[in-house]
C-alpha positions in Angstrom: -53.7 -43.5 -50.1 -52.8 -42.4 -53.8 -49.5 -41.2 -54.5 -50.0 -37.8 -54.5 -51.3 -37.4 -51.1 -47.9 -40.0 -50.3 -45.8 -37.5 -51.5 -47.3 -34.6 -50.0 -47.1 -36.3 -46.8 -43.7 -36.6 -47.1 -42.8 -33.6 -48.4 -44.4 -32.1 -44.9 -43.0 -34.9 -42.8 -39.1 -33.5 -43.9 -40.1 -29.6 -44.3 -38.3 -29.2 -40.9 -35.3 -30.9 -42.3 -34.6 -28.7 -45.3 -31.5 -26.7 -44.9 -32.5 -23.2 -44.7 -34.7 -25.0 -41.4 -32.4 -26.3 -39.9 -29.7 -23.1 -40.4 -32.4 -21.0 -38.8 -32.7 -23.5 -36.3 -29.1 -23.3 -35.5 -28.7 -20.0 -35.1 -31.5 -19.5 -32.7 -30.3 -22.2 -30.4 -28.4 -20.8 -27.5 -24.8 -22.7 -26.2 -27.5 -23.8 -23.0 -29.7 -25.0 -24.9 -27.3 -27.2 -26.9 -25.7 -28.7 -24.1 -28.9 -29.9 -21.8 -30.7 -31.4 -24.6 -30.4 -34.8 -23.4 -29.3 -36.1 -27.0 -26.5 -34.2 -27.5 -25.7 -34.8 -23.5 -26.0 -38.7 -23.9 -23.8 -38.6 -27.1 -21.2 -36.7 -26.1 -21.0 -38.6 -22.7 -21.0 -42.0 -24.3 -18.2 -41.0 -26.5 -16.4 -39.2 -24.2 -16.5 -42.2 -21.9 -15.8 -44.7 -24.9 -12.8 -42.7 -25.7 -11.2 -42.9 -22.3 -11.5 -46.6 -21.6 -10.2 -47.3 -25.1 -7.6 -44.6 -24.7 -8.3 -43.7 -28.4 -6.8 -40.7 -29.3 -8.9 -40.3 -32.5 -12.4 -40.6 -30.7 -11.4 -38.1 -28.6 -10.2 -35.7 -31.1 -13.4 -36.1 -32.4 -15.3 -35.2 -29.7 -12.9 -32.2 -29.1 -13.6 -31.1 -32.6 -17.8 -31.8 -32.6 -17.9 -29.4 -29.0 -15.1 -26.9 -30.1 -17.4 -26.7 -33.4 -20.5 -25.8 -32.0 -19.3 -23.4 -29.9 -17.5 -21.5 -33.0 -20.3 -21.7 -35.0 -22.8 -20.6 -32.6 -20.3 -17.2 -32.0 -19.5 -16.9 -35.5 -22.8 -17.0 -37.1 -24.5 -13.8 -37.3 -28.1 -13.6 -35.9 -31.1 -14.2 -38.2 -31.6 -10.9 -40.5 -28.1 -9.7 -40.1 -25.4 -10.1 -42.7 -21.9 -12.0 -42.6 -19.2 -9.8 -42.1 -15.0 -10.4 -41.6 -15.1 -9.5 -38.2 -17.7 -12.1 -37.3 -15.7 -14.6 -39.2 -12.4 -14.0 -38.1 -12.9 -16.3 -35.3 -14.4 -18.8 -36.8 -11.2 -19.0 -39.1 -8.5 -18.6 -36.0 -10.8 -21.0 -33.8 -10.3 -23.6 -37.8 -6.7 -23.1 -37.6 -6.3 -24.4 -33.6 -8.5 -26.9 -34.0 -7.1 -28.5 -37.0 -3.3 -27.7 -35.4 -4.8 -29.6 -32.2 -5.5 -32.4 -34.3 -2.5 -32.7 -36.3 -0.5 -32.2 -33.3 -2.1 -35.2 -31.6 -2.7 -37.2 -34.4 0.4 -37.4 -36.2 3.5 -35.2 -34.4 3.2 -36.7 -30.9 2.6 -40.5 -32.4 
């Protein structure tokens, strides 16, 4: 194999990877979708069960953060073909600012 068929190869091995694939990706998933992919199941659960027995408030805060995040996204992103406008991102912003006053509050006022 000569290195230019090596690097086409490639080059369609990560096509799905490239951001604009993996944006349109995102916004095409639905919230069911999401959660009962067994991946994203499995990860969260194994997190979620590592947090608890090491009563880390960190992990947990992460996980908060990772599930809070795709649920904001997923209602703040417009669908494919329509354009980003305030009201869609209004949300997104108010759903930032109690998520990050969660994680302060937990992470450094109640310590």
């Amino acid at each position: 194999m000569d290195k230019q068929q090596m690097v086409e190869k490639t080059t369609e091995v990560l096509t799905p990877f490239e951001t604009a694939n993996l944006m349109n990706t995102i916004q095409n998933l639905t919230l069911q979708q999401i959660f009962s992919h067994p991946i994203v199941l499995l990860v969260a659960a194994g997190t979620l069960f590592f947090g608890v027995y090491r009563k880390s408030t960190p992990i947990l805060l992460t996980l908060f953060f990772l599930i809070a995040m795709i649920v904001f996204v997923r209602i703040a992103l417009p669908a494919p073909g329509q354009e980003l406008v305030l009201s869609s991102v209004l949300p997104f912003i108010g759903a930032g600012v109690v998520i990050g006053g969660v994680i302060i509050y937990f992470s450094m006022i109640k310590n």
